[in-house]
C-alpha positions as CSV (number, residue, x, y, z in Angstrom):
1,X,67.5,87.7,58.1
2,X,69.8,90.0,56.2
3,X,70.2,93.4,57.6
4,X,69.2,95.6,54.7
5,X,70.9,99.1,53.2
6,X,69.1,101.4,51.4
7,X,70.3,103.3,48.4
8,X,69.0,106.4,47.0
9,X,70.6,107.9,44.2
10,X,69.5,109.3,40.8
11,X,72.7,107.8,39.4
12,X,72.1,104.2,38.2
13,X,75.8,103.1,37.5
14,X,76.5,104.2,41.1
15,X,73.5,102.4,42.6
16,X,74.8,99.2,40.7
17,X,78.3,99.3,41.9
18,X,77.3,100.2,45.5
19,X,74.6,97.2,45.5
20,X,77.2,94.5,44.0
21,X,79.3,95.5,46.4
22,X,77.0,95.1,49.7
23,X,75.4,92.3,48.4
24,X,78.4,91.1,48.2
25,X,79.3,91.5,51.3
26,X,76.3,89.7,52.7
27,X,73.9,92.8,53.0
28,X,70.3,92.9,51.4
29,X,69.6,96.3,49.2
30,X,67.0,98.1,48.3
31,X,67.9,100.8,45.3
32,X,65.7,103.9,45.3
33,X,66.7,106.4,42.1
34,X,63.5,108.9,42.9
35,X,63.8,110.4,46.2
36,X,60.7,111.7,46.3
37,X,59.8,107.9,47.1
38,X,62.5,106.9,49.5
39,X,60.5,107.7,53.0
40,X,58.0,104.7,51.2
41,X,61.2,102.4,50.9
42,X,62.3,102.5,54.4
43,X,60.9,99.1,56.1
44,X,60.8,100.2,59.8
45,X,61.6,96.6,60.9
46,X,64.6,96.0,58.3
47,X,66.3,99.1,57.2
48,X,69.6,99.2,59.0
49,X,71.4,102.1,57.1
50,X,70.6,104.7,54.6
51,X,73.1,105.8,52.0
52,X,72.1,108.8,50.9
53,X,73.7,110.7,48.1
54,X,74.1,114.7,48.4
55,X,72.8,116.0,45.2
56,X,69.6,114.5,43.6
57,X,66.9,116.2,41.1
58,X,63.3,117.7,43.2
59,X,65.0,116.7,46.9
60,X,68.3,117.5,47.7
61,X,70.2,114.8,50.0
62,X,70.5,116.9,53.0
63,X,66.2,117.8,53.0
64,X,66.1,113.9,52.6
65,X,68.2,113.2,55.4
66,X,66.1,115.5,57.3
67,X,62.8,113.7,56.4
68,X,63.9,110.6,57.3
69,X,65.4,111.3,60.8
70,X,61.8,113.2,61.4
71,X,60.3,109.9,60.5
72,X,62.8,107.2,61.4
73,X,65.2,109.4,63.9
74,X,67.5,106.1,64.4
75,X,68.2,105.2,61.7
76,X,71.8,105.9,60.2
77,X,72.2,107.4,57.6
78,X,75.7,108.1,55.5
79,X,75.8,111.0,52.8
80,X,77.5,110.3,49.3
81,X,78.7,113.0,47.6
82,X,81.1,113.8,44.7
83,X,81.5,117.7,45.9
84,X,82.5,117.4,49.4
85,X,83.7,120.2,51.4
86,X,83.8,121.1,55.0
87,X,80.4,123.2,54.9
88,X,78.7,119.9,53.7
89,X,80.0,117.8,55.7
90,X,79.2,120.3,58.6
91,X,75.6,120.7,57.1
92,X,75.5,116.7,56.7
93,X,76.6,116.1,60.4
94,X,74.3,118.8,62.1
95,X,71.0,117.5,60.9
96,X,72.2,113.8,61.9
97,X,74.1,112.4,59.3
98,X,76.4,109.2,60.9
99,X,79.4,110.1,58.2
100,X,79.9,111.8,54.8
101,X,81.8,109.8,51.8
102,X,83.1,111.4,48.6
103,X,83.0,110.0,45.4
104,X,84.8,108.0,43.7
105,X,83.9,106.2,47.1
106,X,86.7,103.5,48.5
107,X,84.7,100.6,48.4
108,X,87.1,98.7,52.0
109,X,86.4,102.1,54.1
110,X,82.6,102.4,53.0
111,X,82.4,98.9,53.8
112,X,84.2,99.1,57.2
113,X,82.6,102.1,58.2
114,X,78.8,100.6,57.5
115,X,80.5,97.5,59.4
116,X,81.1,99.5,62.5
117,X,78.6,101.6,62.9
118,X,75.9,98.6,62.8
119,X,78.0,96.5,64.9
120,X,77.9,99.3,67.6
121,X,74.4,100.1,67.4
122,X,71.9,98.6,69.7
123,X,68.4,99.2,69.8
124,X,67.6,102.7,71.6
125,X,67.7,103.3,74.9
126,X,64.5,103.6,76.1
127,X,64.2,105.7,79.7
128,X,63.7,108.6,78.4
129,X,67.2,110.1,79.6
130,X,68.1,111.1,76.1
131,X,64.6,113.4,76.0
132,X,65.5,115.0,79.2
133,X,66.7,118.9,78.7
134,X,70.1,119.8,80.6
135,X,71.1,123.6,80.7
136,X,72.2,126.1,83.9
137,X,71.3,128.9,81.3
138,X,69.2,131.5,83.1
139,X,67.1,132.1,79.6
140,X,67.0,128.8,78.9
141,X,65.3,128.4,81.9
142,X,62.8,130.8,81.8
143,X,61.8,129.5,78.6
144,X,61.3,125.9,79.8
145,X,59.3,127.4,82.6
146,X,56.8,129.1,80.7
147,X,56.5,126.2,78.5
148,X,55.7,124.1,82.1
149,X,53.4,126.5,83.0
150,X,51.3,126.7,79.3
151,X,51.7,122.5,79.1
152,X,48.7,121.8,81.1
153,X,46.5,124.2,79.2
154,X,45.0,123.6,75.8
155,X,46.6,126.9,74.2
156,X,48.6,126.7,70.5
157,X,52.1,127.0,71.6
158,X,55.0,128.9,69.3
159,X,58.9,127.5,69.6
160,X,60.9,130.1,68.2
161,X,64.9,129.3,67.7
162,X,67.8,128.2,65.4
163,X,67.5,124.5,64.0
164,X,69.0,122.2,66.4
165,X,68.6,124.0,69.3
166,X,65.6,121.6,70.7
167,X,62.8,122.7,69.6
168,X,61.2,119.3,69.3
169,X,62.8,118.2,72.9
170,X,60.7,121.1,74.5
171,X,57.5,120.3,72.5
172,X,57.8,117.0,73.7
173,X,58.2,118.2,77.4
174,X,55.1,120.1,76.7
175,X,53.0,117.0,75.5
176,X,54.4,114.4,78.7
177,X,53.3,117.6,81.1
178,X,49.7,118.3,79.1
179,X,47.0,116.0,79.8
180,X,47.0,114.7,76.4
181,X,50.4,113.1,77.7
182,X,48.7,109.6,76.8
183,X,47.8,110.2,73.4
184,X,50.2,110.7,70.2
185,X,52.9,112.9,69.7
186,X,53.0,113.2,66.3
187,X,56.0,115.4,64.4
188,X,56.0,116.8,61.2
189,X,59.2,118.7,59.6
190,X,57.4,120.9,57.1
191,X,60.5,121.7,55.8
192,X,61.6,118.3,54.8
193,X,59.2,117.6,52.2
194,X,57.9,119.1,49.0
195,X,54.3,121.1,50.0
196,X,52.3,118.1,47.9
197,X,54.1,116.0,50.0
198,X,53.7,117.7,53.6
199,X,49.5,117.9,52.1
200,X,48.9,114.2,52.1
201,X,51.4,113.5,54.8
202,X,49.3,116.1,57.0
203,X,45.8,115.7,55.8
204,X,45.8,112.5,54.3
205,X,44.0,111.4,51.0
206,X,41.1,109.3,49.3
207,X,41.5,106.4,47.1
208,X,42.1,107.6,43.0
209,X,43.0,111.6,44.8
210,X,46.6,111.0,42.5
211,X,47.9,109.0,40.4
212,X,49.4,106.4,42.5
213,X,46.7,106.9,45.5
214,X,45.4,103.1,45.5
215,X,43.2,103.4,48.6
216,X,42.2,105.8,51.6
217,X,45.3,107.1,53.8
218,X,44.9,108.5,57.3
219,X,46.7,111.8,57.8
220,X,49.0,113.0,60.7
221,X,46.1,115.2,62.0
222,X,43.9,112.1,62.2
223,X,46.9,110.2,63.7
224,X,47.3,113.0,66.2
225,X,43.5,113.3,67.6
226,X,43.8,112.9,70.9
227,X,47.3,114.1,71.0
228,X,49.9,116.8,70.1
229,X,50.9,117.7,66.4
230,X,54.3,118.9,66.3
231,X,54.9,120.8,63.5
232,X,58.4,122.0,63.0
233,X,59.5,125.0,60.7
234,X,56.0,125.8,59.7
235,X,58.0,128.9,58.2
236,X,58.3,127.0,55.3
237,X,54.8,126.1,54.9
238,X,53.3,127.3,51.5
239,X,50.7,129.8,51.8
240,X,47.7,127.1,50.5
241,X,48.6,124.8,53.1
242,X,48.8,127.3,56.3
243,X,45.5,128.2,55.0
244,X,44.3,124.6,56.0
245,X,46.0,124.3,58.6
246,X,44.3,128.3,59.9
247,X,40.9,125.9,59.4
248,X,42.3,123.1,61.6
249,X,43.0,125.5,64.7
250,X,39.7,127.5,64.3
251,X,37.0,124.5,63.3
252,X,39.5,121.3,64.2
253,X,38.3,120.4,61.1
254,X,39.8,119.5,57.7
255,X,39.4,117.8,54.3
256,X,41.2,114.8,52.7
257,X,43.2,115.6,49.4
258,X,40.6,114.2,46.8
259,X,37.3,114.1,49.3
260,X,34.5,116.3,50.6
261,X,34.0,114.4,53.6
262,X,34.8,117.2,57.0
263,X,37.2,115.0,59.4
264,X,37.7,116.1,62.8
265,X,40.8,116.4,64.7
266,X,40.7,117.1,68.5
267,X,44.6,117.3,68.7
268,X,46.4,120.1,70.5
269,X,49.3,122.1,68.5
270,X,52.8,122.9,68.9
271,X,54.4,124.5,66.4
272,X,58.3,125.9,66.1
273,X,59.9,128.1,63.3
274,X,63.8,129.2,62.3
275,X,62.3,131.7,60.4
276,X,62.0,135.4,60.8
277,X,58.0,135.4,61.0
278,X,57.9,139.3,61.1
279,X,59.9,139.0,58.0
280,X,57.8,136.4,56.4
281,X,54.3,138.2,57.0
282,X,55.7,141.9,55.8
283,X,56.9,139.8,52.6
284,X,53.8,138.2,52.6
285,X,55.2,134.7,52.9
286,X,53.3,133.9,56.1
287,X,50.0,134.3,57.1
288,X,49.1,137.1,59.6
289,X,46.2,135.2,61.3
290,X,48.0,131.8,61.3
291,X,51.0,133.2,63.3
292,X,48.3,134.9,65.9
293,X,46.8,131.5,66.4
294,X,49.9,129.5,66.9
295,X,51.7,132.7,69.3
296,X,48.9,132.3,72.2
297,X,51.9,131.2,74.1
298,X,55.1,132.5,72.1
299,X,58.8,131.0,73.3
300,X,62.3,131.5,72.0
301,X,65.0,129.0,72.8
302,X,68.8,130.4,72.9
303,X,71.4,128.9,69.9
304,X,74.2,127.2,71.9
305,X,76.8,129.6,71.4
306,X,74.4,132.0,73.8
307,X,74.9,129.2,76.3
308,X,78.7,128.5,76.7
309,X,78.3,127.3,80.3
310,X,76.3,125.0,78.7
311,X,78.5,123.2,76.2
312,X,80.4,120.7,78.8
313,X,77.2,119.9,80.7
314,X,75.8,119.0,77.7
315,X,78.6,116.8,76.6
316,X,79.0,115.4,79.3
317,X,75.2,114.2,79.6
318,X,75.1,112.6,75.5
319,X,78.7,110.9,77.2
320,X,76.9,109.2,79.9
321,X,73.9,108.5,77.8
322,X,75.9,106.9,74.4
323,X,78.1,105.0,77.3
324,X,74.7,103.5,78.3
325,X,73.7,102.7,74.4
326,X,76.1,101.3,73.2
327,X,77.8,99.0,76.3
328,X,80.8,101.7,77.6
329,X,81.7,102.6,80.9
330,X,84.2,105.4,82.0
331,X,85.0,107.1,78.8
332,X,86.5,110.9,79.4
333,X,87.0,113.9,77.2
334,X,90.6,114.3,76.0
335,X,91.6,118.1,77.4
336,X,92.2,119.1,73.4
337,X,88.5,117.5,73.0
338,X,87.6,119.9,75.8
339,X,89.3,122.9,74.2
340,X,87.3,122.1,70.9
341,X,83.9,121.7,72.5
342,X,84.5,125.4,74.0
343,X,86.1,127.2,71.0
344,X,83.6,126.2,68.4
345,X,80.6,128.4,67.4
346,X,78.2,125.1,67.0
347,X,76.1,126.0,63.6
348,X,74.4,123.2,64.6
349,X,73.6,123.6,68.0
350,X,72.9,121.1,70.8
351,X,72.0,118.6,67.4
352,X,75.2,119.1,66.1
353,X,77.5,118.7,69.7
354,X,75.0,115.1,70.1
355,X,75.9,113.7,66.8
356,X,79.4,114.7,67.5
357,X,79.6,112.9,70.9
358,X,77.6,109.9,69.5
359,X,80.1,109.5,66.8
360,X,83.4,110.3,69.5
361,X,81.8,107.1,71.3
362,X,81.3,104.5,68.7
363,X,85.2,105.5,67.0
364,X,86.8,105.6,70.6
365,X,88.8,102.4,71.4
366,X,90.5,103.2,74.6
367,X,89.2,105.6,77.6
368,X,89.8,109.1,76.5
369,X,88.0,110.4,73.7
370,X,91.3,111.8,71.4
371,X,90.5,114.5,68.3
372,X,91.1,111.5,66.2
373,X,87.7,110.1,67.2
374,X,85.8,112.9,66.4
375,X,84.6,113.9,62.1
376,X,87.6,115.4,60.6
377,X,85.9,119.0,60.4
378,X,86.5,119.1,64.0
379,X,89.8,118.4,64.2
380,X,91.7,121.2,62.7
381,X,89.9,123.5,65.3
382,X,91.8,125.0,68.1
383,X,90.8,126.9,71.3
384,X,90.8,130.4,70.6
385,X,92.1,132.8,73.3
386,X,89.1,134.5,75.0
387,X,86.5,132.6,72.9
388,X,84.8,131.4,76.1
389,X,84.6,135.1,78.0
390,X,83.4,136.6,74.5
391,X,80.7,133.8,74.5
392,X,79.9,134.6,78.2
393,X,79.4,138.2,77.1
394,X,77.3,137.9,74.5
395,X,75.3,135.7,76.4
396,X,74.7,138.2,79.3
397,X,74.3,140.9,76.9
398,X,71.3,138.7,75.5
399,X,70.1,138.3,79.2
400,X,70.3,142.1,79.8
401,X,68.8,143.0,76.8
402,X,65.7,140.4,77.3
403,X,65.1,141.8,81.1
404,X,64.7,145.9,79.9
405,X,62.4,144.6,77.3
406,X,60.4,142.4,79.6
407,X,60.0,145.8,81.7
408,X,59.0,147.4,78.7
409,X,56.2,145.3,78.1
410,X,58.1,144.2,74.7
411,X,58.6,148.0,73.9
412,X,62.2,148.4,72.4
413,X,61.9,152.0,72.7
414,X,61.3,151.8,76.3
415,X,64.3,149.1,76.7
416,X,66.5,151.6,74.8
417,X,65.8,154.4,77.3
418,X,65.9,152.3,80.3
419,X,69.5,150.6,79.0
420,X,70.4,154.2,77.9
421,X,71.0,153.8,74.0
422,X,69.0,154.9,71.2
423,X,66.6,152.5,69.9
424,X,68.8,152.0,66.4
425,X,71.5,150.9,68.4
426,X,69.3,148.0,70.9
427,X,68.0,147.2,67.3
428,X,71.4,146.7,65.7
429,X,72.6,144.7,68.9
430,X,69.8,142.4,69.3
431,X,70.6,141.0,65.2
432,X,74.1,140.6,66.2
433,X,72.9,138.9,69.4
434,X,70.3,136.6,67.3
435,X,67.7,138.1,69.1
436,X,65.2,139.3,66.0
């Protein structure tokens, strides 16, 4: 069977070029112009690779690629793009992107690069290694604890951190340590879709609720009963749909789109946020009584660059894992690699220092992972003098600053007097520390 590549692009000449040219190669396509529609194209069994183009009317490329590595997290998927720059390809990278290609696209190299990246990539591991968490970070730790702690109960849990930082890895941890650990996990970005979208995704609908609803179609909750719902930057919920979903933790109870039928949902929730909430209720953007339900147990997981110790022990674990994927043994980290991995500020967080190690491994011929191996925004970075004690002060700033205000009961006036600053100062400290 023909391994199959799936196009989506609003720009038909390009999808006709890019589809002679595959099928010419001895690929099988399927074109998608509407992205909107794409998630509906990918064939679970038969989709090999996504090509994904950057700028598209009502879903951008890079909210597409984050839909479909919620939905389909391995498959690959290469961004197209004819305004390339190192903040997209940065962007493109973090939230899983296998490689970014400019237009007018060199047919050989997009050819190749398809070429090698299928070739190298087996079927997932499946032990569970690459779902284990790996930090020596004292807050880090502490968070994961009262996470173990809240598992086995049946509270509404609330991850609070940058994207990328593992907020889904620790909701998962919640579900395998809950006793619901043999139903569903079910994860839902909410902000990879449109708000119709998330609706029918989430509640589901009845046959003739739309235009192109043909019959009756379960929703996540329904999918999740029994289980944990996951539901990931629910900062960017609309206001109508966090009113439902306010229903779903009070009554565990909803409504179809299109049906008056009550369905219940006995499904336990996680939810996780980038988002300032405190922001986003004073602005009236999120709903007061939602973000009480969901906070019962409230956790905030550090960005990367608060966890320099980390950075190495990290690498090193996605090194032995991808050496165990994809058929390697004794691959190293070149000391310029090394240097790199410590200097940089990781936007992306532990995401972005995966798909970076993932890539190193597939494009590394020899033993020693070289800067040549890694995406060329990388390479032009060098180790910055001091960058690794400033990181190791900001981080046990952070740590300083979160034990006076667990002493203070979460008072930040109290923490200012027992640290001996004002409380404008804490305030303006925490921001600069990404602390709220």
């Amino acid at each position: 069977m023909k391994r199959e590549i799936l196009i989506v692009d609003d720009d038909g000449a390009v999808c006709e070029s890019l589809s002679d040219l595959l099928e010419g190669k001895g690929y099988g396509v399927t074109v998608v112009m509407d992205p909107a529609v794409a998630l509906a194209a990918i064939k679970p069994q038969a989709t090999a690779l996504a090509l994904v183009d950057l700028r598209m009317p009502r879903i951008g490329g890079i909210d597409l690629l984050q839909a479909i590595k919620s939905r389909h997290p391995d498959l690959p998927v290469v961004i197209i793009t004819g305004f390339a720059t190192v903040d997209t390809a940065v962007a493109a990278m973090k939230y899983g992107a296998a490689d970014v290609f400019t237009k007018p696209i060199k047919s050989s190299a997009l050819v190749s690069q398809i070429d090698r990246i299928l070739t190298a990539r087996p079927a997932p591991a499946q032990d569970g290694t690459d779902e284990r968490i790996v930090t020596s970070d004292a807050p880090m730790k502490e968070a994961l604890a009262l996470l173990e702690r809240a598992a086995p109960t049946e509270a509404p849990i609330l991850i609070r951190g940058e994207t990328g930082t593992g907020k889904e890895l620790a909701a998962r941890m919640v579900h395998r340590s809950s006793g619901r650990r043999g139903g569903s996990f079910v994860a839902v970005n909410c902000a990879a879709m449109p708000d119709t979208l998330l609706e029918s995704e989430m509640f589901g609908y009845e046959r003739g609720a739309f235009t192109d609803a043909r019959e009756r179609k379960r929703g996540l909750l329904e999918v999740a009963d029994g289980g944990t719902i996951f539901l990931d930057e629910i900062g960017e919920m609309s206001l109508s749909t966090q009113a439902k979903m306010l229903r779903v933790l009070q009554e565990r109870t909803f409504t179809r789109l299109g049906g008056v039928e009550t369905v219940r949902s006995d499904c336990r929730v996680v939810a996780a946020t980038n988002r300032d909430i405190e922001d986003a209720i004073h602005d009236g953007r999120f709903r007061e009584e939602l973000y009480w339900r969901l906070a019962v147990v409230e956790v905030r997981i550090p960005p990367l660059r608060q966890r320099p110790q980390d950075v190495l022990l990290l690498a090193e674990h996605f090194l032995r894992f991808y050496e165990r994927v994809y058929s390697r043994a004794g691959l190293a980290l070149s000391e310029e690699v090394v240097s790199v991995l410590r200097s940089h500020r990781w936007p992306g967080n532990v995401r972005e220092l995966k798909n970076l190690v993932e890539r190193a491994v597939i494009f590394c011929e020899g033993g020693e992972i070289r800067l040549s191996h890694l995406a060329p925004q990388y390479r032009g970075l060098d180790g910055r003098p001091g960058a690794e004690l400033a990181d190791r002060f900001a981080a046990s700033a952070r740590s300083i600053i979160a034990e006076a205000l667990s002493r203070a009961g979460g008072s930040k006036g109290e923490a200012a007097r027992m640290l001996h600053i004002d409380r404008k100062t804490l305030y303006n400290r925490m921001k600069k520390l990404g602390m709220g």
